[in-house]
Gaussian input, Z-matrix of N, CA and C with variables (Angstrom, degrees):
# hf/3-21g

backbone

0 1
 N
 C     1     B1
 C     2     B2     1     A1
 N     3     B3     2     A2     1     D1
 C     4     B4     3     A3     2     D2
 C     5     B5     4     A4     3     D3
 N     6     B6     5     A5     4     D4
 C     7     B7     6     A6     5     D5
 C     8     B8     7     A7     6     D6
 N     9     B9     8     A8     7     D7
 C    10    B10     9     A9     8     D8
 C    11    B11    10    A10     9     D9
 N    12    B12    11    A11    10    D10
 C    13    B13    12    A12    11    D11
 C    14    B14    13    A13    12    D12
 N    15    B15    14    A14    13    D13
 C    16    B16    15    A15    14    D14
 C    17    B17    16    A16    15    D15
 N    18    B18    17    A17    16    D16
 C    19    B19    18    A18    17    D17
 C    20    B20    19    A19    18    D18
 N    21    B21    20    A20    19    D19
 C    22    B22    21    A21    20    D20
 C    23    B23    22    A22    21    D21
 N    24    B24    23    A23    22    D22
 C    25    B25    24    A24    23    D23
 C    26    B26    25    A25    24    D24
 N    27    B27    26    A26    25    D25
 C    28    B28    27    A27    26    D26
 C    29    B29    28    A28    27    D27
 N    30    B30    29    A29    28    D28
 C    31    B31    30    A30    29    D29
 C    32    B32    31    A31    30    D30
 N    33    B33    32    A32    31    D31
 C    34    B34    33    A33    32    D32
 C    35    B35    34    A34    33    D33
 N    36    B36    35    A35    34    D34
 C    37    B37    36    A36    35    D35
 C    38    B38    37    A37    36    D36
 N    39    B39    38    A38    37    D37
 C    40    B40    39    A39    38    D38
 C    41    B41    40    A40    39    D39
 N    42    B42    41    A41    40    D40
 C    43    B43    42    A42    41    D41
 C    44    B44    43    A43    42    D42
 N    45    B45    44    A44    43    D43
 C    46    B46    45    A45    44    D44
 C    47    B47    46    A46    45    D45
 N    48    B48    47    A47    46    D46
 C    49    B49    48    A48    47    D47
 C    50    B50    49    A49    48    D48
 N    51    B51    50    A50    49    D49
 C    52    B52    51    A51    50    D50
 C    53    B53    52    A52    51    D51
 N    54    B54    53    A53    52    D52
 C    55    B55    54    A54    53    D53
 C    56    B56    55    A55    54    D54
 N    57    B57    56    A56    55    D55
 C    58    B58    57    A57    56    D56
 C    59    B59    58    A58    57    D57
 N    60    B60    59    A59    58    D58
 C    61    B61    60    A60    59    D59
 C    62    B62    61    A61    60    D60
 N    63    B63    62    A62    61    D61
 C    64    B64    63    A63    62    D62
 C    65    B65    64    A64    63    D63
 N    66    B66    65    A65    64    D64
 C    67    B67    66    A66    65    D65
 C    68    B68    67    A67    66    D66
 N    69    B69    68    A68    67    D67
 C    70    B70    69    A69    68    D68
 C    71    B71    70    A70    69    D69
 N    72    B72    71    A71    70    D70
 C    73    B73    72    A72    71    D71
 C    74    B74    73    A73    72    D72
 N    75    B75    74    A74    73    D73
 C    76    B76    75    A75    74    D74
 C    77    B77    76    A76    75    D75
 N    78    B78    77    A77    76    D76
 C    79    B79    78    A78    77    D77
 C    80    B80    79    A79    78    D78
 N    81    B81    80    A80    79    D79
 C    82    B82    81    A81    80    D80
 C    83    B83    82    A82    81    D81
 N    84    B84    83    A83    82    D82
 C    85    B85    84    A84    83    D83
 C    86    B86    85    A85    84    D84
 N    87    B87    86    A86    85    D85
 C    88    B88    87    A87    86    D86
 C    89    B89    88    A88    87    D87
 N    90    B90    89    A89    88    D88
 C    91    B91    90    A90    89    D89
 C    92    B92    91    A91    90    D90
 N    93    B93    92    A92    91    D91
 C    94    B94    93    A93    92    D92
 C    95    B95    94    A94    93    D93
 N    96    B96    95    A95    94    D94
 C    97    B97    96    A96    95    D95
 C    98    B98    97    A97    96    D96
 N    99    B99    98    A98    97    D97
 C   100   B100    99    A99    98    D98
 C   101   B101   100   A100    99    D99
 N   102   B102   101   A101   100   D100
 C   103   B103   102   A102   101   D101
 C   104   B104   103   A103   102   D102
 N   105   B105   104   A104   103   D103
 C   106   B106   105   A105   104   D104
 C   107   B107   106   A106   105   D105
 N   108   B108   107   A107   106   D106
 C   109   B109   108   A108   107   D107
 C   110   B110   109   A109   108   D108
 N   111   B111   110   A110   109   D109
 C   112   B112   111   A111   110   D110
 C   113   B113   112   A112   111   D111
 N   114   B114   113   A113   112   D112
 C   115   B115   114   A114   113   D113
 C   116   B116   115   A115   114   D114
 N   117   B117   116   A116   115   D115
 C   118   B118   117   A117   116   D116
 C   119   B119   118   A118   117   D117
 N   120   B120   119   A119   118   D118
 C   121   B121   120   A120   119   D119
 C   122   B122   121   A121   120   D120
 N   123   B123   122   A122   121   D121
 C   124   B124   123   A123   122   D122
 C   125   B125   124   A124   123   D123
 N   126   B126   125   A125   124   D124
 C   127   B127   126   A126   125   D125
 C   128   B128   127   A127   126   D126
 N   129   B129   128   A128   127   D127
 C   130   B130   129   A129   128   D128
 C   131   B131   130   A130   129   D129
 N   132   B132   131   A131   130   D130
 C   133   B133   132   A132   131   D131
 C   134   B134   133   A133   132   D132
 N   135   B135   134   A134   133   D133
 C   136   B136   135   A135   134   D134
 C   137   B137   136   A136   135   D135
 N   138   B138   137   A137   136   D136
 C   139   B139   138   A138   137   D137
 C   140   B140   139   A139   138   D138
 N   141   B141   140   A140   139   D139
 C   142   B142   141   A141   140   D140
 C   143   B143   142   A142   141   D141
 N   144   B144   143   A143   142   D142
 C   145   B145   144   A144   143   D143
 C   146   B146   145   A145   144   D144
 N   147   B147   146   A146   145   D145
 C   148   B148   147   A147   146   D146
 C   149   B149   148   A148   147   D147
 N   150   B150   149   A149   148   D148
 C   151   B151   150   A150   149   D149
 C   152   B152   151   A151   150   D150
 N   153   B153   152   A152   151   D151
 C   154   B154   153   A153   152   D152
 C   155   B155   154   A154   153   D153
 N   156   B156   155   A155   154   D154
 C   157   B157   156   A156   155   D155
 C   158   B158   157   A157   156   D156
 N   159   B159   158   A158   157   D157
 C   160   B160   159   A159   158   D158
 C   161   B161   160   A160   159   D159
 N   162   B162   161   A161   160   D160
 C   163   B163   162   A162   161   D161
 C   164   B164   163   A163   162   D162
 N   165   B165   164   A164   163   D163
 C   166   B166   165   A165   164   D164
 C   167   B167   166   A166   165   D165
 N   168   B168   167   A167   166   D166
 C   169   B169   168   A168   167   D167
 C   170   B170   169   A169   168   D168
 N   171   B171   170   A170   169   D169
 C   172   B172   171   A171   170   D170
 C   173   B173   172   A172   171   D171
 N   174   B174   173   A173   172   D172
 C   175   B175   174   A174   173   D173
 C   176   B176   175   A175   174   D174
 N   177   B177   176   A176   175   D175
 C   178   B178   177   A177   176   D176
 C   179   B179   178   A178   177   D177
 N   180   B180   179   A179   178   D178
 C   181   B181   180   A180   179   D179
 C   182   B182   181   A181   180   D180
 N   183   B183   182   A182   181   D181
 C   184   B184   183   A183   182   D182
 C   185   B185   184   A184   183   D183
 N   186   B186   185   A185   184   D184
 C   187   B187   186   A186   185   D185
 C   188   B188   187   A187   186   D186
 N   189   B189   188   A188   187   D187
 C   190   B190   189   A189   188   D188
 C   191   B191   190   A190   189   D189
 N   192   B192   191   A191   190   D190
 C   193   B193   192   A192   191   D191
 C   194   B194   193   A193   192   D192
 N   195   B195   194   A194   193   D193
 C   196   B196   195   A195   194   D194
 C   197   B197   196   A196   195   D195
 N   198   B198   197   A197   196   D196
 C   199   B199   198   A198   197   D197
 C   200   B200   199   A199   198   D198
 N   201   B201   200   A200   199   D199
 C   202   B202   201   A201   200   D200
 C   203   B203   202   A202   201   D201
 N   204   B204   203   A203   202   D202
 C   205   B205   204   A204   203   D203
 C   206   B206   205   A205   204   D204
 N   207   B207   206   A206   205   D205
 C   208   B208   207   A207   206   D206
 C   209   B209   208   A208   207   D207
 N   210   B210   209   A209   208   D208
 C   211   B211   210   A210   209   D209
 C   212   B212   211   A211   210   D210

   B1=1.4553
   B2=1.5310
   B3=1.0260
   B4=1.5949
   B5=1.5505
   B6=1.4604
   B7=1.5423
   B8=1.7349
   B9=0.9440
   B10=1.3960
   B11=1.6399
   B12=1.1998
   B13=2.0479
   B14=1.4450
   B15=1.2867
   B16=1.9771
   B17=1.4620
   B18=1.3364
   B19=1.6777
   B20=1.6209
   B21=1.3883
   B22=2.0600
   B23=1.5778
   B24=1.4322
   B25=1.8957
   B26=1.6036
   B27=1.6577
   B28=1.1475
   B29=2.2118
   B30=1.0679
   B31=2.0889
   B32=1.5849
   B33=1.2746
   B34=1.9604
   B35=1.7088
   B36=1.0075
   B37=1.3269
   B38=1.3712
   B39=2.2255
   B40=1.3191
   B41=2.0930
   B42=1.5752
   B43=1.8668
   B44=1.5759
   B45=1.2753
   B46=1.5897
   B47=1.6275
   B48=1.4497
   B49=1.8766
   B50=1.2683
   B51=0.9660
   B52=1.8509
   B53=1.7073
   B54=1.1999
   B55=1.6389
   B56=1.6155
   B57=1.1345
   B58=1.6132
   B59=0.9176
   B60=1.8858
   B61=1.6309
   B62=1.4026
   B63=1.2454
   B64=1.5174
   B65=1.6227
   B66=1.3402
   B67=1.8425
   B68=1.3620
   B69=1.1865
   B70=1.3581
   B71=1.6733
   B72=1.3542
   B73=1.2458
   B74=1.7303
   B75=1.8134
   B76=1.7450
   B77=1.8968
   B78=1.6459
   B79=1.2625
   B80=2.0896
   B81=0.7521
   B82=1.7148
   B83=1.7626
   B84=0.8356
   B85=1.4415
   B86=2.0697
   B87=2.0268
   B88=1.6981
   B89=1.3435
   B90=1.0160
   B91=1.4346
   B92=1.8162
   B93=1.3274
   B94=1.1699
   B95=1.2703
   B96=1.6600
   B97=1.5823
   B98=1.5503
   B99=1.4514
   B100=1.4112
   B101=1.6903
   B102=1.5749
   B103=1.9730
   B104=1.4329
   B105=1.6027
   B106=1.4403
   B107=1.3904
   B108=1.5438
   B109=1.7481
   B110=1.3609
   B111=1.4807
   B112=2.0274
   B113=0.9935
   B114=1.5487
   B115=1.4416
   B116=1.5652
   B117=1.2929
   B118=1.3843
   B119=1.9934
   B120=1.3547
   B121=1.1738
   B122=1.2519
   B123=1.5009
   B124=1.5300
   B125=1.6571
   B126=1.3617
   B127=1.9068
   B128=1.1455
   B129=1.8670
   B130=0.9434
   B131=1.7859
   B132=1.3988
   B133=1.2419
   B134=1.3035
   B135=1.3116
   B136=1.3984
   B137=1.4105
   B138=1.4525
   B139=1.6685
   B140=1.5348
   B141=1.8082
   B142=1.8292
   B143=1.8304
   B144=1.3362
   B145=1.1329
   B146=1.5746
   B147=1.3311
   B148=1.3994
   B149=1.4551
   B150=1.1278
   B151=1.3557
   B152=1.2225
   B153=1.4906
   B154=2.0094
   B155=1.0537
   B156=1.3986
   B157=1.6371
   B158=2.0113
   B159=1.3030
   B160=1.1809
   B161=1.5668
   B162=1.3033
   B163=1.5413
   B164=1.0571
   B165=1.2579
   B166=1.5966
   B167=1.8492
   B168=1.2822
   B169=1.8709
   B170=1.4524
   B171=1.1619
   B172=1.6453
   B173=1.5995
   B174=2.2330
   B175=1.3118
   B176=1.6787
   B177=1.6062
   B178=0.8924
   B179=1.9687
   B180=1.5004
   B181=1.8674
   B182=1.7459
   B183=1.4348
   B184=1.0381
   B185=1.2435
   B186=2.0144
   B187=1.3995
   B188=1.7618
   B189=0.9928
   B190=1.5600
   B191=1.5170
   B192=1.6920
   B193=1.4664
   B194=1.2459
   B195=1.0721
   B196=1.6742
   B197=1.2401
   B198=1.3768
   B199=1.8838
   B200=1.2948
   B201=1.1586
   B202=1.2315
   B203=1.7253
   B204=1.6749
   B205=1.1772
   B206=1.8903
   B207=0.7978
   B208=1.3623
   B209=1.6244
   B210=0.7368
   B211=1.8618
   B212=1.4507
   A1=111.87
   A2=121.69
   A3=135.97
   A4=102.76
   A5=100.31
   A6=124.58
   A7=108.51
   A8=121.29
   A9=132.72
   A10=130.81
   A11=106.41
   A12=105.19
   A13=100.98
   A14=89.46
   A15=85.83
   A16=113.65
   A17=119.42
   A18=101.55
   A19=79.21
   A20=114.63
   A21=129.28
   A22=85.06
   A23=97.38
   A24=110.23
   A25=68.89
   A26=115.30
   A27=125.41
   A28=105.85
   A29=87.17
   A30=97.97
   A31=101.16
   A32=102.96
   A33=107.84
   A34=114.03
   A35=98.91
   A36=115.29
   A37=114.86
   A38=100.50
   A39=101.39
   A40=71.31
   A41=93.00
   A42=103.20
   A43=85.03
   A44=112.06
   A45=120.70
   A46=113.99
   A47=83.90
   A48=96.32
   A49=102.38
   A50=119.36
   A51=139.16
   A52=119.33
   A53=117.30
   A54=95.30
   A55=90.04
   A56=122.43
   A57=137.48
   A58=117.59
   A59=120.38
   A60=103.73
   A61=117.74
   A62=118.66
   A63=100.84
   A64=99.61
   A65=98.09
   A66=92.02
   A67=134.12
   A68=152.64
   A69=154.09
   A70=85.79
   A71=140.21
   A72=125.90
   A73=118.02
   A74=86.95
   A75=89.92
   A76=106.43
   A77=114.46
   A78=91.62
   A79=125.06
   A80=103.94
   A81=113.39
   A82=88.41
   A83=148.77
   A84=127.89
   A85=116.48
   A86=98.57
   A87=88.38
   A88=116.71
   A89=154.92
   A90=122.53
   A91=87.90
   A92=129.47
   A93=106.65
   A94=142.21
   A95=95.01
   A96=93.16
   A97=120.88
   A98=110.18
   A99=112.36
   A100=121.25
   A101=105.17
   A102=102.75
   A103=79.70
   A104=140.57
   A105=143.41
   A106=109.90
   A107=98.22
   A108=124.44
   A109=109.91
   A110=95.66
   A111=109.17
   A112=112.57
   A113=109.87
   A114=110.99
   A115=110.19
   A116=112.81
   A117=121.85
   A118=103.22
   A119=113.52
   A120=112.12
   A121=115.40
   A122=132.47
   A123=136.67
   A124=91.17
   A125=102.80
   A126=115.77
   A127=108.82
   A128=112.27
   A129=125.16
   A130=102.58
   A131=98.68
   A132=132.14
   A133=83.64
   A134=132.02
   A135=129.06
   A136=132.70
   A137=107.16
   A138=118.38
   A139=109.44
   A140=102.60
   A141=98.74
   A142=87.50
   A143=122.04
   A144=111.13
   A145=132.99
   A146=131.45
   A147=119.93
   A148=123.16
   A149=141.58
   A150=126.91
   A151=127.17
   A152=86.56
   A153=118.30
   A154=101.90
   A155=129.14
   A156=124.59
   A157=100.85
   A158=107.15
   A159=115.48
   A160=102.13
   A161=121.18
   A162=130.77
   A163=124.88
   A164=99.83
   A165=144.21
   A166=95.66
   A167=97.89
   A168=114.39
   A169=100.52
   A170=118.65
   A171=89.50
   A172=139.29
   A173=96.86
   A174=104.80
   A175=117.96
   A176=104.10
   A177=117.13
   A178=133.96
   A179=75.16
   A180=98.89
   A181=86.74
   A182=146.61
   A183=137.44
   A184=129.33
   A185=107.53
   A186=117.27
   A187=102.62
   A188=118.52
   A189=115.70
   A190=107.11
   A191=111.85
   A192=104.73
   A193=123.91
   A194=108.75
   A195=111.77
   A196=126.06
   A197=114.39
   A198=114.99
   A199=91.02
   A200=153.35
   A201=134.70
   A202=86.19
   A203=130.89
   A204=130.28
   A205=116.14
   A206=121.17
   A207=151.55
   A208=102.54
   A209=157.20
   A210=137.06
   A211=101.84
   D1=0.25
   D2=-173.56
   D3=-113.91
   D4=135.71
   D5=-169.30
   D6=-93.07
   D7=112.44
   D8=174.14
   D9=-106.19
   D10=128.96
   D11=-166.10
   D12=-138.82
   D13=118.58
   D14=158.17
   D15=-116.57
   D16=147.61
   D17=-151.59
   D18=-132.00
   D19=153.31
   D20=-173.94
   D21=-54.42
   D22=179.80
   D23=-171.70
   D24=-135.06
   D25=108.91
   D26=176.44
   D27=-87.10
   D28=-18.24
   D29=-176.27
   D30=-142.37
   D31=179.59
   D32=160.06
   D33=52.98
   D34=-161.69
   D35=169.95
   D36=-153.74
   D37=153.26
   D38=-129.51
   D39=-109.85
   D40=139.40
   D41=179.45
   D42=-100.64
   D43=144.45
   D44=148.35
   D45=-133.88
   D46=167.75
   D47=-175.97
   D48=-142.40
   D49=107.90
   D50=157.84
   D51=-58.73
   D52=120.21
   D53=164.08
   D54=-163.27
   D55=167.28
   D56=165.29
   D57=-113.38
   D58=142.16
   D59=152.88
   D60=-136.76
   D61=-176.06
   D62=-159.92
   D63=-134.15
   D64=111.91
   D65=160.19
   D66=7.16
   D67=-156.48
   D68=105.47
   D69=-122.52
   D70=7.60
   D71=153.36
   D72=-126.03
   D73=115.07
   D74=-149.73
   D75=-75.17
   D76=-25.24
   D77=179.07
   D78=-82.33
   D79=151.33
   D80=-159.61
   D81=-80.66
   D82=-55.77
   D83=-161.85
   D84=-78.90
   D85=-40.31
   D86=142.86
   D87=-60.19
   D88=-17.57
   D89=-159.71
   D90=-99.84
   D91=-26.75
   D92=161.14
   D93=-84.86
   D94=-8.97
   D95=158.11
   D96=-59.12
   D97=-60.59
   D98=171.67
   D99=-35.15
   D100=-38.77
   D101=-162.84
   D102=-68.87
   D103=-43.83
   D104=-158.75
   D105=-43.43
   D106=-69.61
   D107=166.50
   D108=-13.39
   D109=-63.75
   D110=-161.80
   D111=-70.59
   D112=-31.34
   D113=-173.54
   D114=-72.33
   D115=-41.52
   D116=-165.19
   D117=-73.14
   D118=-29.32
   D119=175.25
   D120=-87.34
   D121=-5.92
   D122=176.51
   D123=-75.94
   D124=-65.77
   D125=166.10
   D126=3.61
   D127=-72.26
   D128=-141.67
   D129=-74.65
   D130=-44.38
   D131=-152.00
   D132=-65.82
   D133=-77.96
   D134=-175.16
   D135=-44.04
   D136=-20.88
   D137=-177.55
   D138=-94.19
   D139=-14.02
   D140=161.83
   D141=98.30
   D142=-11.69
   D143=177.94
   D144=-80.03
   D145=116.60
   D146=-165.18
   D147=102.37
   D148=52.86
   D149=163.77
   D150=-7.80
   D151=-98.92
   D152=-177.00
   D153=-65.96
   D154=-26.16
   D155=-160.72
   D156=-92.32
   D157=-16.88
   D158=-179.89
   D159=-70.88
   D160=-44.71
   D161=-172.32
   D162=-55.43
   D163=-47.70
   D164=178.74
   D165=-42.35
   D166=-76.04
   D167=-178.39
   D168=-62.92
   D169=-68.46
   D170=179.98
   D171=-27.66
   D172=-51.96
   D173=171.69
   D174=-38.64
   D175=-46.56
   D176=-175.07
   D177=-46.46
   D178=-60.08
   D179=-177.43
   D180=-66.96
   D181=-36.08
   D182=-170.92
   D183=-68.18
   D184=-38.01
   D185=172.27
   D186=-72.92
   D187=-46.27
   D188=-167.50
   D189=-57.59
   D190=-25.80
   D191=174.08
   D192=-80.71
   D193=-31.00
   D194=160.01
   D195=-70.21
   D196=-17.32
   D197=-178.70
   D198=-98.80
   D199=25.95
   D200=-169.45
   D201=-147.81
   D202=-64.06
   D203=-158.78
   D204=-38.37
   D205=156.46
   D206=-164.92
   D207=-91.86
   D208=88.44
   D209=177.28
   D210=-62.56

């Protein structure tokens, strides 16, 4: 699902850096449910909308990361 480009080295020279990292939440469509979650409750959070209901989703996105995370 990730977009990858290597483009000519038209001048200079080209440095690269390799590295991986790995989830602690191994399936790919939870882990975007969850980034969804956060995002939508930062959303919220920032527009002043929702108090309690803001808390609420955090609790939320927080237990699912722990019932789900990987150690």
């Amino acid at each position: 699902s990730a977009l990858h480009q290597v483009r000519e080295v038209s001048r200079g020279v080209r440095h690269a850096a390799v590295f991986w990292i790995q989830s602690l939440i191994p399936d790919d469509a939870l882990r975007q449910s969850l980034f969804d979650l956060h995002a939508a409750t930062s959303t919220l959070q920032d527009t002043g909308i929702g108090g309690s209901e803001i808390l609420l989703l955090s609790k939320v996105h927080q237990n699912l990361t722990r019932k789900f995370a990987r150690p």
